[in-house]
Steps between C-alpha positions, in 0.01 A plus 500: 500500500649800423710371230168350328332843510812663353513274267116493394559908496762512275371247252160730519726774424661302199138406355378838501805647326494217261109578432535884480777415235286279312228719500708821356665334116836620458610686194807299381639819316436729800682283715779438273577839460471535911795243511690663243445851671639363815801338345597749268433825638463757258811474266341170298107585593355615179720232301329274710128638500617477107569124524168446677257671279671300294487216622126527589416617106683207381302267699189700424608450088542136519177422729284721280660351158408145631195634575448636192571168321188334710228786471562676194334410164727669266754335357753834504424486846579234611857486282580813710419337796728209450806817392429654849521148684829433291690847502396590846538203626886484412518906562372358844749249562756723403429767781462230772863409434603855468338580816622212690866637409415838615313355833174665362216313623197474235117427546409137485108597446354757257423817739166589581459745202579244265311231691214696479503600117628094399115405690279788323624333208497156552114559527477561153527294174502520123438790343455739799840309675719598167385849499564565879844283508625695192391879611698376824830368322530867331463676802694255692750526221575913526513488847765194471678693218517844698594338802826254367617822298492699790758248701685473213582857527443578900642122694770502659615160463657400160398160466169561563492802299598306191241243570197770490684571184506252360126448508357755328521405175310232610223663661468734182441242284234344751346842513511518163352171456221559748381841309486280176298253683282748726421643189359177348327378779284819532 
């Protein structure tokens, strides 16, 4: 009898944990960098809060470019959608496999920032969707930009480091792109 009651207790105990998990959603970034923290200590931390902003804006770029191809109207649009699903996309590939060398681990789910801004826009279509996606690729573009050239003077680890470099061209010339559009679409 006892046995049953202990039993029934714990797997009360188990439910309710379970529920009060459910219940609170889990920011994949947040917890990433949690993990990372605890692994790496401070010598690798801001390389790897690097890797996961990252991470989480590359995800962001390629779920908001594919959205872009389905609720935008203009045709400039919607090409710079399909360049954000294409160079992010392999930009994102390319940090998984770097981080899996350098034990980083990376979001698998846009954080609750980005979350958040990729369903306000969703809501919207044509005209108003191609003006709001395109004043958020510029700013999402100078933060990416300021934030890759800072690691590739401040990180620590070389590898890395030249990765972040290596980028920036690339996010110039989306930034660069995106004004040219933003300023169409107005």
């Amino acid at each position: 009898m006892k046995r049953i009651a202990l039993n029934v207790l714990m797997a009360t105990s188990l439910f309710a944990a379970v529920a009060c998990n459910e219940t609170k959603k889990d920011d994949s970034a947040e917890m990433a960098e949690e993990q990372n923290e605890a692994r790496m200590g401070d010598a690798m931390e801001d390389d790897a809060e690097f890797a996961v902003a990252a991470a989480d804006g590359g995800m962001f770029e390629v779920q908001m470019g594919e959205l872009a191809q389905k609720n935008g109207s203009a045709a400039q649009v919607k090409e710079f959608g399909q360049m954000m699903v294409n160079d992010h996309g392999k930009a994102n590939e390319e940090l998984k496999a770097l981080a899996q060398q350098k034990n980083i681990t990376l979001p698998t789910s846009l954080s609750s920032e980005k979350q958040e801004k990729y369903n306000e826009l969703s809501k919207k279509t044509g005209a108003e969707f191609d003006k709001s996606y395109m004043d958020l690729m510029v700013q999402d573009h100078k933060k990416d930009i300021e934030e890759f050239r800072e690691m590739s003077q401040e990180g620590k680890d070389a590898e890395l480091k030249t990765w972040a470099t290596s980028k920036v061209p690339t996010l110039e010339m989306h930034l660069q792109r995106a004004q040219t559009i933003q300023g169409a679409v107005q």
